[in-house]
C-alpha positions in Angstrom: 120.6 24.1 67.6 123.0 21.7 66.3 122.8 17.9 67.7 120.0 18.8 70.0 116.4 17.6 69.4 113.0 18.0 70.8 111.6 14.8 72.6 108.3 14.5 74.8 108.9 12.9 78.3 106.3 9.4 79.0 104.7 12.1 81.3 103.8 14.3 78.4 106.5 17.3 79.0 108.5 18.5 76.4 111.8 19.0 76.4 115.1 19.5 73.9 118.2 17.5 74.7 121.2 15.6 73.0 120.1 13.8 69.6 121.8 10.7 70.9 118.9 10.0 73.3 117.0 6.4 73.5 114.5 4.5 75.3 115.2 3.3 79.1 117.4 7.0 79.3 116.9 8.5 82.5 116.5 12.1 83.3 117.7 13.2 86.9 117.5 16.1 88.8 121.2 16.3 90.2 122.2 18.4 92.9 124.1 21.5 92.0 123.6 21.1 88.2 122.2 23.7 86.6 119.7 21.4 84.5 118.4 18.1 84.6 121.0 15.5 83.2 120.1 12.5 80.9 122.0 8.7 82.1 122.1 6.0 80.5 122.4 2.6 82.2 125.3 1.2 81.7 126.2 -2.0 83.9 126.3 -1.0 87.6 126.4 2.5 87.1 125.0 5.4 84.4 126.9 6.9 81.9 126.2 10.9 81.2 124.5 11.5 78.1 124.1 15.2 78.5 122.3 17.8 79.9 118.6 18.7 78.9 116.1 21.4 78.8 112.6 20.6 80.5 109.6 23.0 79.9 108.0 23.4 83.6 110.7 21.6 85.3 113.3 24.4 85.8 115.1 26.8 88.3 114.8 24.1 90.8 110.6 24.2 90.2 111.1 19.8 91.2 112.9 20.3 94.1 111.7 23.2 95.7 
């Protein structure tokens, strides 16, 4: 899995994502994507850092 890593969420979940990822990164749940995204703050709006896999929080499992 190249420039992908496995992380664990402040909640305890587990999840692999872009290896690029730091502290204060937000993962959201966007509408129509097919995973959860990782954004960045950046100024007055978030930059897209990539898309990540969450153990227990897929197929729409959050927002059902």
């Amino acid at each position: 899995i190249s420039s992908r890593r496995f992380f664990r969420t402040n909640y305890g979940l587990v999840r692999i994502g872009p290896d690029n990822i730091k502290n204060g990164d937000l993962i959201s749940i966007v509408f129509g994507a097919d995973m959860p995204l990782i954004l960045r703050p950046f100024g007055k709006f978030h930059k897209l850092v990539g898309a990540t896999y969450i153990h227990g929080v897929m197929n729409g499992v959050v927002v059902d």
